[in-house]
C-alpha positions in Angstrom: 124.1 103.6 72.0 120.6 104.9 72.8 118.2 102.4 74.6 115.1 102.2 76.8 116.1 99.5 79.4 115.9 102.0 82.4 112.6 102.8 80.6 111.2 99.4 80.8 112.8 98.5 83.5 111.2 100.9 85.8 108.2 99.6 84.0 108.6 96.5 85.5 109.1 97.3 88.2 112.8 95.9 88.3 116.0 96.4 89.8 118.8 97.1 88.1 120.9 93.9 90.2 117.4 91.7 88.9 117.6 92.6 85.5 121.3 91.5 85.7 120.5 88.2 87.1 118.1 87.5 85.0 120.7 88.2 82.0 123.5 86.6 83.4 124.9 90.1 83.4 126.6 92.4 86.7 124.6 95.0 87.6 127.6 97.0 86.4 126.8 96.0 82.9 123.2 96.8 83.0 124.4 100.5 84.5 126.6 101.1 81.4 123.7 99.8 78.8 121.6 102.3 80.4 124.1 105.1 80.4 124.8 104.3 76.8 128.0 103.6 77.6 128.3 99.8 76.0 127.4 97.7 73.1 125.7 94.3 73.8 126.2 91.4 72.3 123.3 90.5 70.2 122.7 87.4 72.3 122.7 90.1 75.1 120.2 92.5 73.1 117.8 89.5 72.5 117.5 88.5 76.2 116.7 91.8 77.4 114.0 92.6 74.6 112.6 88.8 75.3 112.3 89.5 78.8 110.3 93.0 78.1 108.0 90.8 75.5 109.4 93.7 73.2 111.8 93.7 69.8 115.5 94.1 69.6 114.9 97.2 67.2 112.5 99.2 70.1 114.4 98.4 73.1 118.1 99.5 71.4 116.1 103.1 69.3 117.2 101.1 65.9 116.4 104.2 63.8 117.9 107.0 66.3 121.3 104.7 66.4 121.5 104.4 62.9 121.5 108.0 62.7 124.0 108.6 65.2 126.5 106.4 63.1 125.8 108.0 60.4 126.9 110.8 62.0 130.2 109.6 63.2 131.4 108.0 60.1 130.7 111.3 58.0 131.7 114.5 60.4 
């Protein structure tokens, strides 16, 4: 799943372990959101993009995701 966390993170000026706590995530989980590697919860996706003063839909690339499933579901 595409995102820009690293991206407004870095920002902010923001470490990756202060993001976390700030979540009540591991850093670990924050890594793999930025890798694309994980899904968040939506509870998860609304305290990130409330912390960046941003929306769910900019912070996760809504429209680029969508397209990507698109692509999965028909090869």
């Amino acid at each position: 799943m595409k995102n820009k966390i690293k991206e407004y993170r870095t920002k902010t000026r923001m470490t990756q372990q202060e993001l976390a706590d700030k979540v009540n995530v591991s850093s670990r989980t924050i890594i793999s959101l930025e890798k694309g590697q994980y899904k968040p919860s939506i509870m998860l996706a609304y305290k990130i993009a409330f912390l960046f003063n941003a929306t769910i839909e900019d912070v996760f690339c809504l429209p680029e995701n969508e397209i990507l499933e698109e692509k999965n579901e028909n090869p």
